[in-house]
C-alpha positions as CSV (number, residue, x, y, z in Angstrom):
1,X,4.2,13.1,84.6
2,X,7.6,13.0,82.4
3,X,10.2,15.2,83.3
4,X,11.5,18.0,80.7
5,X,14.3,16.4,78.7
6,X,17.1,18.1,77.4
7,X,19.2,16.6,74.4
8,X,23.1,16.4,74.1
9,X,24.6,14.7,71.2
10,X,28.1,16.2,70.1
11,X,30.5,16.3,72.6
12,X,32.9,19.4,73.4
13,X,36.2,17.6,73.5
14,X,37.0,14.4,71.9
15,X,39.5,13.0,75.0
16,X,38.9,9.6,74.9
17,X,39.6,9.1,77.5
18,X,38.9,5.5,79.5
19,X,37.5,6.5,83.5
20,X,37.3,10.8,82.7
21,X,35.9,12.2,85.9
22,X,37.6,14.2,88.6
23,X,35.8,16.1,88.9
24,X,35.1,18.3,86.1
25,X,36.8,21.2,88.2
26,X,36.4,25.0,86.4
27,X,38.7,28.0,87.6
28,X,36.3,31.4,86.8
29,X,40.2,33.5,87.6
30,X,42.1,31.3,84.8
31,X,39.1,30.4,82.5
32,X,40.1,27.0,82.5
33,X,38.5,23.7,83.1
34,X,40.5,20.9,84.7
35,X,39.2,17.4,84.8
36,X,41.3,13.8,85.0
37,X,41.2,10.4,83.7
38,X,41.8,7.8,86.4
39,X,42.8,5.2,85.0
40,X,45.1,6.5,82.4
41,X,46.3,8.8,85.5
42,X,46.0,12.0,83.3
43,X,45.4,15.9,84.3
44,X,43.2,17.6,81.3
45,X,43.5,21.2,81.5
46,X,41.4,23.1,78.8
47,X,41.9,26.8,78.4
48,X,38.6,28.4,77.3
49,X,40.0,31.5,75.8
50,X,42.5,29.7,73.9
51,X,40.1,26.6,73.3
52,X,43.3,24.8,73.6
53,X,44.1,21.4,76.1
54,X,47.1,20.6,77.6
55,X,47.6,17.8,79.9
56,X,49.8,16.5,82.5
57,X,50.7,12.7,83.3
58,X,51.6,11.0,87.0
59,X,52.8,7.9,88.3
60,X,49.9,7.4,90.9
61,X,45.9,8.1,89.6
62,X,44.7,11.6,90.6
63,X,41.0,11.1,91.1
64,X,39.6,14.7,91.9
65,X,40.6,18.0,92.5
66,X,40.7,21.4,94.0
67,X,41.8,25.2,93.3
68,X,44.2,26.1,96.1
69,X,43.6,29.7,97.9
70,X,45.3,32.6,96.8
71,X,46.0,31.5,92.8
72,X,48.8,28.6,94.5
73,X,47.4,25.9,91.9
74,X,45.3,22.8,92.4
75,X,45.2,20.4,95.1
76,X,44.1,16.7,94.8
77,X,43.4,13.3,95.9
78,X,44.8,10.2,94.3
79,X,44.8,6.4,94.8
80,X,46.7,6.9,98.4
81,X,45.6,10.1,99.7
82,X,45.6,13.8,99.7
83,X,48.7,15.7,97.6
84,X,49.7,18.9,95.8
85,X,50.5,19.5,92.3
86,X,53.9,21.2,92.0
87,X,56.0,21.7,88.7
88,X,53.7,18.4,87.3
89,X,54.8,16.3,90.3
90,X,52.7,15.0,93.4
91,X,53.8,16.8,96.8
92,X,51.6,13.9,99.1
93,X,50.5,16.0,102.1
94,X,48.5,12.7,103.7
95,X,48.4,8.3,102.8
96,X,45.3,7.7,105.3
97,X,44.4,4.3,104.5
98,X,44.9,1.7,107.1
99,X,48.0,-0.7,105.7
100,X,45.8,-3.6,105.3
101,X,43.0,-1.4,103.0
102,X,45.7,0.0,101.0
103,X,46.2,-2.8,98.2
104,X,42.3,-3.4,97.7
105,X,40.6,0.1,97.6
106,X,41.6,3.6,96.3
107,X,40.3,6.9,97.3
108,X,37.9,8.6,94.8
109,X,35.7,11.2,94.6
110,X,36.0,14.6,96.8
111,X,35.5,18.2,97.4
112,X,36.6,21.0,99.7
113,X,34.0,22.8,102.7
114,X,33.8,26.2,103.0
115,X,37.1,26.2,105.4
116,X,39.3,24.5,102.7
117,X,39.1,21.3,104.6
118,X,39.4,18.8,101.9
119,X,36.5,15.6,102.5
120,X,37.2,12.2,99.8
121,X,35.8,8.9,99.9
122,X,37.2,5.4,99.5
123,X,36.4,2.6,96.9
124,X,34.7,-0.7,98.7
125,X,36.0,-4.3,97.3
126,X,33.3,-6.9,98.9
127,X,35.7,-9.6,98.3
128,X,38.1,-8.5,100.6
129,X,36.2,-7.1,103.3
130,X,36.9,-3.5,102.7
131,X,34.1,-1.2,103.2
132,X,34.1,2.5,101.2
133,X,34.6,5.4,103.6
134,X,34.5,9.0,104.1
135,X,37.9,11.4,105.0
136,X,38.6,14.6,106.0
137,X,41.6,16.0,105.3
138,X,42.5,19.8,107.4
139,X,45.5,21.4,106.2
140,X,45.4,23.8,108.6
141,X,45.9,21.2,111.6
142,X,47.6,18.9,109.2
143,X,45.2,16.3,110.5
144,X,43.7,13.6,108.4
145,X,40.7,11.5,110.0
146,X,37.5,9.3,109.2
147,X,34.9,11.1,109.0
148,X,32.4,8.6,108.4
149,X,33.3,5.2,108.3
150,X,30.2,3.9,106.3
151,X,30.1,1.1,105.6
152,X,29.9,3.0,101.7
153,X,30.1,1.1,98.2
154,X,31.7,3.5,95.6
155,X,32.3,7.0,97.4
156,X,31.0,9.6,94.8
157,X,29.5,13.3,94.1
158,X,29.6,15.4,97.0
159,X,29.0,18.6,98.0
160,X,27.2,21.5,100.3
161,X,24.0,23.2,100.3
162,X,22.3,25.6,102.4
163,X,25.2,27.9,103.5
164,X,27.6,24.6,103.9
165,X,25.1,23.6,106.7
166,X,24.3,20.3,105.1
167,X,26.4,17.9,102.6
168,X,25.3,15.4,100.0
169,X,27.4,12.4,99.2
170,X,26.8,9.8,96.7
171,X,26.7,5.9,98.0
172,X,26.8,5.0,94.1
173,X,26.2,1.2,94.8
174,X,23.7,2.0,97.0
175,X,22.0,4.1,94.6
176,X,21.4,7.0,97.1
177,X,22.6,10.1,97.5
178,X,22.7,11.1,101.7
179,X,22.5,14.0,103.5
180,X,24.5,15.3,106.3
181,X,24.2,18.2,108.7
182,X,27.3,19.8,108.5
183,X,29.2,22.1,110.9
184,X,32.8,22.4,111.6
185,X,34.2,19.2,109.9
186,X,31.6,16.7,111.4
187,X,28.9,15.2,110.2
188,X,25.3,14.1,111.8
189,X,22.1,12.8,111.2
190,X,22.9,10.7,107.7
191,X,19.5,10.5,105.8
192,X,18.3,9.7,102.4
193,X,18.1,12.7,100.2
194,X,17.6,10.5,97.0
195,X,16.7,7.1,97.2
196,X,16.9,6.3,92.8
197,X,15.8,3.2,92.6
198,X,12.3,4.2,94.5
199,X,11.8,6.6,91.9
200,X,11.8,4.3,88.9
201,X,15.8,4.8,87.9
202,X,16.3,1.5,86.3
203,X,18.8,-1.4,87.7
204,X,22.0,-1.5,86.7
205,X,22.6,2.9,86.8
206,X,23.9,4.3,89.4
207,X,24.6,7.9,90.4
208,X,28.1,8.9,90.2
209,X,29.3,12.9,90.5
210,X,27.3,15.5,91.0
211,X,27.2,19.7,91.0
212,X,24.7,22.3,92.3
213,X,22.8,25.1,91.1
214,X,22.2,28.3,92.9
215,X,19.0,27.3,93.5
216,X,20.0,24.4,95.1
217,X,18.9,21.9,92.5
218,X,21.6,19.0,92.4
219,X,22.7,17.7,88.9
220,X,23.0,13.9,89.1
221,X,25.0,11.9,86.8
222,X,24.3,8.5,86.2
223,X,27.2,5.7,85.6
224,X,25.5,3.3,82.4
225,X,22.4,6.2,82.2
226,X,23.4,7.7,79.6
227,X,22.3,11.1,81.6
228,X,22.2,13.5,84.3
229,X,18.9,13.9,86.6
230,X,18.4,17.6,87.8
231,X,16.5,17.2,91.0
232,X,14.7,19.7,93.0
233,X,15.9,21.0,96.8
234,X,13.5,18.7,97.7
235,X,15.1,15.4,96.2
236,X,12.0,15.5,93.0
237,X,13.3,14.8,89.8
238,X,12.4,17.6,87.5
239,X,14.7,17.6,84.2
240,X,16.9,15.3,82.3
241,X,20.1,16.0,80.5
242,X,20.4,12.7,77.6
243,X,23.7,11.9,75.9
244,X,22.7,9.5,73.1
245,X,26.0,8.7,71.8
246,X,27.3,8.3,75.7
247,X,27.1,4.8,78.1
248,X,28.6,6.5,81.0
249,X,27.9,9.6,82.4
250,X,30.3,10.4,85.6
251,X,30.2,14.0,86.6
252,X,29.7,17.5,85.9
253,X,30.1,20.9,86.5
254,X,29.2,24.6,86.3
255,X,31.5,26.9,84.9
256,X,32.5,29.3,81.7
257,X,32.3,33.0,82.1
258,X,28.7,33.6,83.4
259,X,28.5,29.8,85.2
260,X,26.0,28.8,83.2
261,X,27.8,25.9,81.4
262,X,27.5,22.4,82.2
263,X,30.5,20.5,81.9
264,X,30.1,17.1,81.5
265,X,32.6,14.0,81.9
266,X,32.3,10.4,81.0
267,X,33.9,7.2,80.5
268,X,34.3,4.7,77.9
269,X,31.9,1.2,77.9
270,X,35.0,-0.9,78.8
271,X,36.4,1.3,82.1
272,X,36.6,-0.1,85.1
273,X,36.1,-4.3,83.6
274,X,32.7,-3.6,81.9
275,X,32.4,-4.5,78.8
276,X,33.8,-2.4,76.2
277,X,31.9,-4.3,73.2
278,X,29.2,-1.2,74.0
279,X,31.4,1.2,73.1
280,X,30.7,0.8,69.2
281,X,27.0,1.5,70.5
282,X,28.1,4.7,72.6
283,X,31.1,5.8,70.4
284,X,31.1,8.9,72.4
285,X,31.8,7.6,75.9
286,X,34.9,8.8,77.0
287,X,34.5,12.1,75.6
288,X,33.6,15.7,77.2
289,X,30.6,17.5,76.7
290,X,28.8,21.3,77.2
291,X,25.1,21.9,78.0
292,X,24.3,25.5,77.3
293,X,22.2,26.4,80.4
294,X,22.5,30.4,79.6
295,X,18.7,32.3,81.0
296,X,17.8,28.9,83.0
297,X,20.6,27.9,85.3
298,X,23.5,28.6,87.1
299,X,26.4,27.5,89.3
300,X,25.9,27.7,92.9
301,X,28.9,28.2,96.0
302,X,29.2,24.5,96.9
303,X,32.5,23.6,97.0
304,X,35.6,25.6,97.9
305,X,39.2,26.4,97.6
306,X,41.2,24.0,100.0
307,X,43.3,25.9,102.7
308,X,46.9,24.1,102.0
């Protein structure tokens, strides 16, 4: 039976930007949405009230992000590890990879548990040997460690469900996304919660970032999908999000004043050495988008402030 299909085909922002992801990050106490392009190593602030966007540029790529407790500002990862952003500089507060990993991987995506302990995964590169692997990152302890070593292909989406008793992580070349039991900073019992390609996803898409309702449904986007797939607690597909004028969808978020906007990211045809002749095809990749889910959906609590 088809799944419901929603339509999307003017973006909110045009950014441009070449790898946007970050993840789409939205701060309900500032009304602003913060997201980053990798590769041009870019902070995007938007102000919602103001409809205005400001952004700030680094040295070293910022790949994803977090509020800090107590209104203090955002947290981040980048290529080399975990850092603060202070007065538009990067305050590093851990460089985990191993010396010999550091000039053939990057760390990627990432989020924060319920105890502010920040959790990021690593970038494989097959021809060198260098698997993709999950960190955790406790500020409290000022401890950094592996959490799972994988081996992992592109470490993506990830996040926590059922009171932050279980986490899903995105293996993007894979094309799974896992589940975890959860409890104080370790992991157990890894398991397929999606498996896309058994459900008919096509070859050559792969599931990037994701977000969660309150419901528990997770919103799935898909790298070279053109879309995000809505599926059920249960790991069922049940609705689609389709971006027409987009090639790559990378994440997206809840947020705006009742948390019932989806914030969507992407990237342009060419990021990351594809091939950027699409990009006449999907002039919008690269751009940011808003899915008006207002009376059907909502934001759910699964990520969190980080504790430094």
């Amino acid at each position: 039976m088809p799944i419901r299909r929603i339509v999307v085909d003017k973006p909110l922002l045009e950014t441009r930007c070449t790898l946007g992801e970050g993840r789409p990050l939205y701060d309900p106490q500032a009304s602003t949405l913060h997201f980053v392009d990798i590769e041009q190593h870019k902070v995007y602030h938007y102000y919602l009230e103001s409809q205005t966007l400001h952004y700030e540029q680094f040295n070293d790529p910022v790949t994803c992000l977090a509020i800090r407790r107590n209104g203090k500002g955002l947290a981040c990862a980048t290529k080399h590890g975990f850092a603060l952003i202070e007065d538009g500089s990067l305050r590093y507060l851990s460089r985990p990879i191993p010396t010999g990993f550091q000039p053939f991987t990057r760390f990627n995506d990432g989020a924060c548990d319920q105890k502010g302990r920040f959790v990021a995964g690593t970038l494989f590169n097959k021809g060198q040997d260098v698997p993709g692997q999950l960190y955790i990152y406790d500020a409290e302890r000022d401890v950094c460690k592996v959490l799972d070593p994988g081996p992992f292909t592109d470490c993506n989406g990830l996040g926590w469900t059922d009171g932050g008793k279980t986490m899903l992580f995105t293996d993007s070349f894979k094309n799974k996304i896992y589940a975890y039991d959860y409890e104080d900073g370790k992991v157990t019992r890894r398991r397929d919660f999606v498996d896309a390609l058994s459900q008919g996803l096509p070859e050559g898409t792969y599931p990037d970032g994701l977000c969660i309702d309150k419901d528990g449904g997770v919103w799935s986007a898909r790298w070279g999908g053109s879309r995000i797939i809505r599926y059920t607690r249960d790991g069922e597909m049940d609705l689609e999000v389709f971006f027409p004028t987009v090639l790559n969808v990378t994440a997206c978020t809840f947020g705006g004043p009742k948390n019932d906007q989806l914030y969507v990211t992407t990237a342009h045809c060419g990021a990351c050495g594809n091939d950027a002749s699409r990009q006449e095809s999907f002039p919008d990749s690269g751009n940011v988008f808003v899915v008006d889910l207002s009376g059907e959906f909502a934001g759910g609590d699964w990520r969190f402030e980080f504790a430094g």
